[in-house]
TIDREN-309812 format. One record per residue (C-alpha): x, y, z; residue in one letter; residue number from 0. Coordinates in Angstrom, 1 decimal. Layout:
> xx/yy/zz/residuo/num
> X/Y/Z/A/NUM
...
This chain:
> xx/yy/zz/residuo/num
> 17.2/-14.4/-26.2/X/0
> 20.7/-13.2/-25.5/X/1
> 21.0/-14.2/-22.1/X/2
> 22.4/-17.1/-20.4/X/3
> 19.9/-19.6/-20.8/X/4
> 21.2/-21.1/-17.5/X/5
> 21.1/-17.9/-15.9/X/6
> 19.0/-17.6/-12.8/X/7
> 18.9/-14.4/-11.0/X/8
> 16.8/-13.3/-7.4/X/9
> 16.8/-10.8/-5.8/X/10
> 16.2/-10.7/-1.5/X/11
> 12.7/-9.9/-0.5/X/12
> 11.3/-9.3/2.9/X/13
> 7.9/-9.9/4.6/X/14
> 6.6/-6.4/4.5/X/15
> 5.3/-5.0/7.6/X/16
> 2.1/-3.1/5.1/X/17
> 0.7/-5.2/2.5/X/18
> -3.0/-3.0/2.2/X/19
> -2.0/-1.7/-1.8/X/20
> 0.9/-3.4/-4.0/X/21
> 3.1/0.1/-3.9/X/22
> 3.4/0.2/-0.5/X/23
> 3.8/-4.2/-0.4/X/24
> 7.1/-3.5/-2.9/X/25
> 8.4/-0.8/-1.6/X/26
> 8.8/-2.3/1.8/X/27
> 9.8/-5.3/0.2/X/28
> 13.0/-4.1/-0.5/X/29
> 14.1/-1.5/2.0/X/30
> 13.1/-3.9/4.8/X/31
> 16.5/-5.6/4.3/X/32
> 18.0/-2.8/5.2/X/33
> 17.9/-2.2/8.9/X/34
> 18.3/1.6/8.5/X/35
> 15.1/2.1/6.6/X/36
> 12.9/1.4/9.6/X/37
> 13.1/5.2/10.9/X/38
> 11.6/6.2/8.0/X/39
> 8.7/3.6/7.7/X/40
> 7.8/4.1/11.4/X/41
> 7.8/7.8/10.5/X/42
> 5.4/7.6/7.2/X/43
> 1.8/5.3/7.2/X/44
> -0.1/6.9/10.1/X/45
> -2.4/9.7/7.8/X/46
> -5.2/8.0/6.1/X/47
> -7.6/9.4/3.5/X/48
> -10.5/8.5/1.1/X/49
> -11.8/10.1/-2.2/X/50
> -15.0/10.8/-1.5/X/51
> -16.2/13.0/-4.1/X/52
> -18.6/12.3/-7.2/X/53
> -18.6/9.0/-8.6/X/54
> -16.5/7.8/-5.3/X/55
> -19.2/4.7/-4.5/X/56
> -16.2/2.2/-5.0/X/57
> -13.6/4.3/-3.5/X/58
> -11.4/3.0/-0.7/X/59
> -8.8/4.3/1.6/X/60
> -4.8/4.3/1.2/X/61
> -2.4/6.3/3.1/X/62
> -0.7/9.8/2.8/X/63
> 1.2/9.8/0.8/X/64
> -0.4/7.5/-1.6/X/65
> 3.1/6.7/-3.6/X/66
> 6.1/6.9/-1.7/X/67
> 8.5/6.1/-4.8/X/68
> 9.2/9.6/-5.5/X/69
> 9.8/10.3/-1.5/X/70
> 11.4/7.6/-0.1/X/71
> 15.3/8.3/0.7/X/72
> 16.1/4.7/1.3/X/73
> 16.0/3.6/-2.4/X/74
> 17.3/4.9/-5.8/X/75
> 14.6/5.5/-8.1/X/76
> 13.8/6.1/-11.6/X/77
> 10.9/5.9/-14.7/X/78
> 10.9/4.4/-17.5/X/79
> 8.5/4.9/-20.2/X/80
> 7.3/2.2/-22.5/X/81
> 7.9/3.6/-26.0/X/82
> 11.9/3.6/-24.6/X/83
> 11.2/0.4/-23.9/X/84
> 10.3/-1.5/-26.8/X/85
> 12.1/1.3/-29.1/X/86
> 15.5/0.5/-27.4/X/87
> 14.9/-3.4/-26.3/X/88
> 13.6/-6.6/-28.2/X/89
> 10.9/-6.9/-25.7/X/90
> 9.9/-6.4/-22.4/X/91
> 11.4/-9.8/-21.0/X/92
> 15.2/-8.8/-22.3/X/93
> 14.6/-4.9/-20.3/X/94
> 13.5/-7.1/-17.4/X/95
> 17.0/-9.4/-17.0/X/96
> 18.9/-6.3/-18.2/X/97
> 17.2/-4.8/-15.1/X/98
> 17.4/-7.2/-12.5/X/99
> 21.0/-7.9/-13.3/X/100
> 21.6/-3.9/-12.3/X/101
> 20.1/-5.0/-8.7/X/102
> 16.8/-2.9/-9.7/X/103
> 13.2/-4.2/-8.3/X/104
> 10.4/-4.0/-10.9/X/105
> 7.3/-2.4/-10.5/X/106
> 4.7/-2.2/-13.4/X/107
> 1.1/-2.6/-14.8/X/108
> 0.6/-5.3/-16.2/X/109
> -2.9/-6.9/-17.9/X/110
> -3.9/-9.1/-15.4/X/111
> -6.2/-11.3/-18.2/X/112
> -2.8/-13.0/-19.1/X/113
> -1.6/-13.3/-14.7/X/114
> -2.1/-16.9/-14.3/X/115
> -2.3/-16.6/-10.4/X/116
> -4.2/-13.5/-11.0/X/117
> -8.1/-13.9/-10.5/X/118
> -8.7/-12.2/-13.4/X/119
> -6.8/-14.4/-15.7/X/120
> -8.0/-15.0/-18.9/X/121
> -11.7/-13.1/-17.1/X/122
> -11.2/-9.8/-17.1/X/123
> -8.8/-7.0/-18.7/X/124
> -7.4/-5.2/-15.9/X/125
> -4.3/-3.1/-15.5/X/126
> -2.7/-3.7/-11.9/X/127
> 0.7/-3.2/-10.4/X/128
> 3.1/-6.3/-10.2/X/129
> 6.5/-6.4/-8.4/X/130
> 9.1/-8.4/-10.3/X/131
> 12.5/-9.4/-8.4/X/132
> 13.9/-12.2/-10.0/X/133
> 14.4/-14.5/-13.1/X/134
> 15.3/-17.8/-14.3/X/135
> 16.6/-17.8/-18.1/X/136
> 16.4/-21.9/-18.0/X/137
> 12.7/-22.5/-16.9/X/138
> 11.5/-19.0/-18.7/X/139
> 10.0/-17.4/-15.3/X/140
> 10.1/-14.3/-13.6/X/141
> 9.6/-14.0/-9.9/X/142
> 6.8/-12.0/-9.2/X/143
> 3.7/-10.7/-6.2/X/144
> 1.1/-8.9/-6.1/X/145
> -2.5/-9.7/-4.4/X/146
> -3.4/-13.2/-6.2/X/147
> -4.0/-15.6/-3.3/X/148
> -7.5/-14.6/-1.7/X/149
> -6.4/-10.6/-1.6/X/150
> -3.2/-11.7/-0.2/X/151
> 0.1/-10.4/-1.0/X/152
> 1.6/-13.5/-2.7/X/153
> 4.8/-14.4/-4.0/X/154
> 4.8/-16.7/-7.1/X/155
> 6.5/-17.4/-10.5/X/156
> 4.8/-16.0/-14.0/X/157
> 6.3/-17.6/-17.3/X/158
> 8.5/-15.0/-19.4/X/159
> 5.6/-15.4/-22.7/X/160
> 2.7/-14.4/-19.9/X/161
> 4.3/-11.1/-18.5/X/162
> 5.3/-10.1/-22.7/X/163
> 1.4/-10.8/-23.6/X/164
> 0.5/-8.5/-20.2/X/165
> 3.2/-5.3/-21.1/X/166
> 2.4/-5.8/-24.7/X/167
> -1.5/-5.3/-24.3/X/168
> -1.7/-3.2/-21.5/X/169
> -4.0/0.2/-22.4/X/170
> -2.6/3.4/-21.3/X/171
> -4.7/5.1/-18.5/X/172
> -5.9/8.4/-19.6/X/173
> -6.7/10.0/-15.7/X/174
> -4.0/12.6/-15.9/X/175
> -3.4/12.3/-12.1/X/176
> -3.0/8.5/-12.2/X/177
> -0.6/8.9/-15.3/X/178
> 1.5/11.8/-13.9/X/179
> 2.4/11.5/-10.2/X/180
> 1.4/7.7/-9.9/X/181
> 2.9/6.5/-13.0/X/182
> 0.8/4.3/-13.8/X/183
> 1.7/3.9/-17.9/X/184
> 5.6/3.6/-16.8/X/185
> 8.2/1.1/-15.2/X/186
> 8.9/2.1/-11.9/X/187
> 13.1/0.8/-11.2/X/188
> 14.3/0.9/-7.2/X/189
> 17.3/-0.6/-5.0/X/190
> 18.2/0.0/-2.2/X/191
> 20.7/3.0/-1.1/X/192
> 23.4/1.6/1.7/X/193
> 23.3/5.2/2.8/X/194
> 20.6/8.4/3.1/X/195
> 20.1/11.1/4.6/X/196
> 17.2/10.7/6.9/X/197
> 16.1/12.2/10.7/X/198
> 13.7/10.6/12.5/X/199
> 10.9/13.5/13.8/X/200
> 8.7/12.8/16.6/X/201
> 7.6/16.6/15.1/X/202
> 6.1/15.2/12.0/X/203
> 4.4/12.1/13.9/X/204
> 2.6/14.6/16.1/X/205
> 1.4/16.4/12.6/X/206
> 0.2/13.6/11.3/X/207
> -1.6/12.1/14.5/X/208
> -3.3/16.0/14.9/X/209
> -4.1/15.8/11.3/X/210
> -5.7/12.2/11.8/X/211
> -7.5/12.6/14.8/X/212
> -9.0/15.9/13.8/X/213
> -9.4/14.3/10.1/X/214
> -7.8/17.8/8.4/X/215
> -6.6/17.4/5.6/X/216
> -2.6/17.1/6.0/X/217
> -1.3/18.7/2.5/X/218
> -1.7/22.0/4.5/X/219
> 0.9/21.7/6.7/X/220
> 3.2/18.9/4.7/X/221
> 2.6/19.0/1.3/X/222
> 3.4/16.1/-1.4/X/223
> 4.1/16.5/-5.0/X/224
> 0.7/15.8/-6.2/X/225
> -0.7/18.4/-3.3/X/226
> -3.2/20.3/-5.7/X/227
> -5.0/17.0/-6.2/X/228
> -5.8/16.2/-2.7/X/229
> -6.4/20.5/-1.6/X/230
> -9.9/20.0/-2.2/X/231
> -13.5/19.0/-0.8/X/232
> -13.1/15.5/-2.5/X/233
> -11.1/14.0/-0.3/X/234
> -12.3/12.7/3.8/X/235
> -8.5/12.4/5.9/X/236
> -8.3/10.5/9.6/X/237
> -10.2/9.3/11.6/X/238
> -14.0/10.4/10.2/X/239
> -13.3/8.0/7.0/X/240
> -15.1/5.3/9.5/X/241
> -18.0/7.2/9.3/X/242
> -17.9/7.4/5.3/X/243
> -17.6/3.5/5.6/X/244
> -20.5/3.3/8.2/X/245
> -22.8/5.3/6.1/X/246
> -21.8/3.8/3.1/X/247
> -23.3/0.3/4.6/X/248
> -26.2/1.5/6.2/X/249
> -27.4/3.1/3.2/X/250
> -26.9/0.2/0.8/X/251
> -27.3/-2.5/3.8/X/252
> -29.9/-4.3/1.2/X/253
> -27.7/-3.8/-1.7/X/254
> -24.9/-4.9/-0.5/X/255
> -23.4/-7.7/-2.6/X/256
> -19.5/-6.6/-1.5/X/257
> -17.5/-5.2/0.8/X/258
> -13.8/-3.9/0.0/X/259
> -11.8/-5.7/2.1/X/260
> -9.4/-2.3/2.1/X/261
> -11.6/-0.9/3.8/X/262
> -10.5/-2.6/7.1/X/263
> -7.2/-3.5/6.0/X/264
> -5.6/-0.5/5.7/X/265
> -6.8/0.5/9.3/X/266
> -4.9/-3.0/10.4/X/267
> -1.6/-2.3/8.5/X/268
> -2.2/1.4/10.5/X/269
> -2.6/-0.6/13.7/X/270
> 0.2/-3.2/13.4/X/271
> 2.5/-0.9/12.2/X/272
> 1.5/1.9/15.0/X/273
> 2.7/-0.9/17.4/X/274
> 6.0/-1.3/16.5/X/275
> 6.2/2.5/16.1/X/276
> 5.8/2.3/20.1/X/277
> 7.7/0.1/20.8/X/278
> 10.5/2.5/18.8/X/279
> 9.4/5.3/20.2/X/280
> 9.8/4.0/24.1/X/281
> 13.4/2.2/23.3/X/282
> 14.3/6.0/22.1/X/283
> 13.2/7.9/25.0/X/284
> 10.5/9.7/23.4/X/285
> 7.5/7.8/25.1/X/286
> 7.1/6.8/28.9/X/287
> 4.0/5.2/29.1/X/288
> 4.4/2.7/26.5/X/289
> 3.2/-0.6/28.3/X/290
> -0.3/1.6/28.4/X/291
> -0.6/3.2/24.9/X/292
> 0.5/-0.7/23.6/X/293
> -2.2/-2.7/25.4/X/294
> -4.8/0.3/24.0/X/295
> -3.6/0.2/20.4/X/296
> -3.3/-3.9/20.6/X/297
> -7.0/-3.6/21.5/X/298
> -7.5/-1.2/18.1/X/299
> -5.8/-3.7/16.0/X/300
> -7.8/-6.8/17.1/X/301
> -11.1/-4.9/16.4/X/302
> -10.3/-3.2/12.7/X/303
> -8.7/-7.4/11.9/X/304
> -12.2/-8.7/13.3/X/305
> -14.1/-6.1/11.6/X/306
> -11.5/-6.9/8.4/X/307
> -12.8/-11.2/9.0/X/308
> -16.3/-9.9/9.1/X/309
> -16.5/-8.0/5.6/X/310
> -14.5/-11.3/4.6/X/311
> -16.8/-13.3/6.1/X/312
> -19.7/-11.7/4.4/X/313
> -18.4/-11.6/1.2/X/314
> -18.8/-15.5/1.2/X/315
> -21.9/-16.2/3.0/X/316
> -23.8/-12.6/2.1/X/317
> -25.4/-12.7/5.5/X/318
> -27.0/-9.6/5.3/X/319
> -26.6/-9.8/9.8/X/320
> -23.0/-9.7/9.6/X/321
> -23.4/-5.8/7.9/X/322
> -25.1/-5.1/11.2/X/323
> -22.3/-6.3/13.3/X/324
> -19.5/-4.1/11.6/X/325
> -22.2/-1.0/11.6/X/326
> -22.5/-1.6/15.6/X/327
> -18.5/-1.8/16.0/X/328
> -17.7/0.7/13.8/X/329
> -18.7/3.2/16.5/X/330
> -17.1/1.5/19.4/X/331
> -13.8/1.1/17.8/X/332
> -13.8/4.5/16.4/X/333
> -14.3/5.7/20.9/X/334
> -11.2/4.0/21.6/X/335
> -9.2/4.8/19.3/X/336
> -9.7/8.1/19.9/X/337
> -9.1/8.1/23.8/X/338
> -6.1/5.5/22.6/X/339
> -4.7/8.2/20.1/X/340
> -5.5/11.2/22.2/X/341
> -3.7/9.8/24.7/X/342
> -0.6/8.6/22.8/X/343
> -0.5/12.5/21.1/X/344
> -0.2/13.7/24.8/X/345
> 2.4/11.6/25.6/X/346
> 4.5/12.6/23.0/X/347
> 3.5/16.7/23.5/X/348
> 4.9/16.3/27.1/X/349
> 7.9/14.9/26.4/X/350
């Protein structure tokens, strides 16, 4: 290599407040060192929706929007296709440095057969999205995370000939949705702006709460970039994607050899992060009642983490009793949260 074999190179992460899918786990990564970007993440992550269409038995729920690259203000961002890549670099680990010594985060798809924290590693050939923030030229390893420790998103260190052998064998997804708006054959590139242009809108929270508790589909009244894809009957939104999730286990209750852990989790990263978005709220004026709606919405977020510890739970033992415990909360949890959320989209119509 080129570089400075004694060069070492990381770049600050913080603990992000969403970890449910590695996009949102990076993104936050990064613009959580900057104060300013928390406006605009107590702003997004409250719409949820599911593909429920044909061939959707192993589908799972991720917020609107799904990628928030392309529309998050507090980062510069660009893509990078691979055929610039190895045209214009030796390999994958020089782009990498050059990269990282520009300040840019790393997001990419990498084979996770070759991941050595990965649970697929040397199993299974699958592509998945890994964050890369650092290097070190002398011990030949990048820094890296994704979800390798138990589903958790984990920080670790992947040797510089591991990440070539996962660029260099990756096979190109051929979904054109996937390819186009999520990039998934390309190198995502992001740092953080010092200064945007952002307004925090109790207008679009109230959308997006409407939208969720009446599970409408939210493209209508705030499109994204990739809105014709989600326009359509495939797609459940809000607050009815319980019910897809209750049905879905009472209907394979004997079957059942797994349960996706996302589909609790991402109602827990809602839940956490709906907290804090109180808590702003009420320290700006916009909310009165805030002691109220956060005892009510610290209730949700214990229930979807024990229902999140149950599908855990039964993943390990396959105690076919614990499916009836999360079918019988299901229903409860889904009562509150609508007299929780009902009330908290009153409070903020009043003001």
């Amino acid at each position: 290599m080129n570089n400075d074999n004694k060069k070492k190179v990381e770049l600050p992460v913080a603990n992000p407040i969403i970890t449910s899918y590695t996009g949102h786990a990076s993104l936050l990564s990064v613009i959580q060192n900057n104060d300013e970007s928390m406006p605009w993440i107590l702003g997004n992550f409250i719409q949820i929706l599911m593909y429920t269409g044909e061939n959707s038995e192993n589908s799972s729920p991720f917020f609107y929007r799904q990628s928030d690259f392309e529309t998050c203000p507090c980062i510069d961002y660009q893509r990078i296709g691979r055929d610039i890549i190895t045209k214009k670099w030796p390999n994958v680990i020089e782009f990498i440095i050059d990269c990282i010594d520009m300040g840019y985060y790393i997001s990419v798809n990498l084979d996770q057969f070759f991941i050595k924290n990965s649970p697929r590693y040397q199993k299974e050939h699958i592509p998945h999205p890994t964050f890369i923030y650092g290097y070190d030229c002398h011990q030949e390893i990048f820094n890296i995370a994704d979800f390798y420790n138990y589903g958790k998103f984990t920080h670790c260190k992947e040797s510089f000939s591991n990440i070539k052998e996962a660029f260099d064998n990756y096979h190109a997804i051929f979904y054109f949705h996937e390819r186009r708006f999520l990039g998934a054959d390309d190198i995502f590139l992001f740092k953080i702006r010092e200064e945007f242009d952002y307004q925090f809108s109790v207008k679009e929270i109230i959308i997006f709460l409407e939208d969720y508790l009446n599970s409408r589909n939210t493209c209508r009244r705030m499109p994204s970039y990739d809105y014709y894809h989600y326009s359509d009957s495939r797609f459940t939104f809000g607050i009815n994607i319980y019910n897809v999730i209750k049905n879905r286990l009472e209907t394979s209750i004997h079957l059942k050899e797994f349960i996706q852990p996302k589909y609790f989790y991402i109602f827990w990263d809602q839940k956490k992060l709906m907290l804090s978005r109180i808590n702003y709220l009420g320290n700006h004026k916009h909310l009165d009642n805030t002691d109220v709606l956060y005892r009510d919405v610290k209730e949700l977020e214990v229930l979807t983490r024990t229902l999140l510890n149950l599908g855990l739970k039964f993943n390990l033992t396959k105690d076919l009793k614990i499916i009836d415990r999360i079918i019988s909360a299901i229903p409860i949890l889904v009562e509150k949260e609508i007299k929780a959320m009902e009330l908290l989209l009153r409070s903020l119509q009043d003001r």
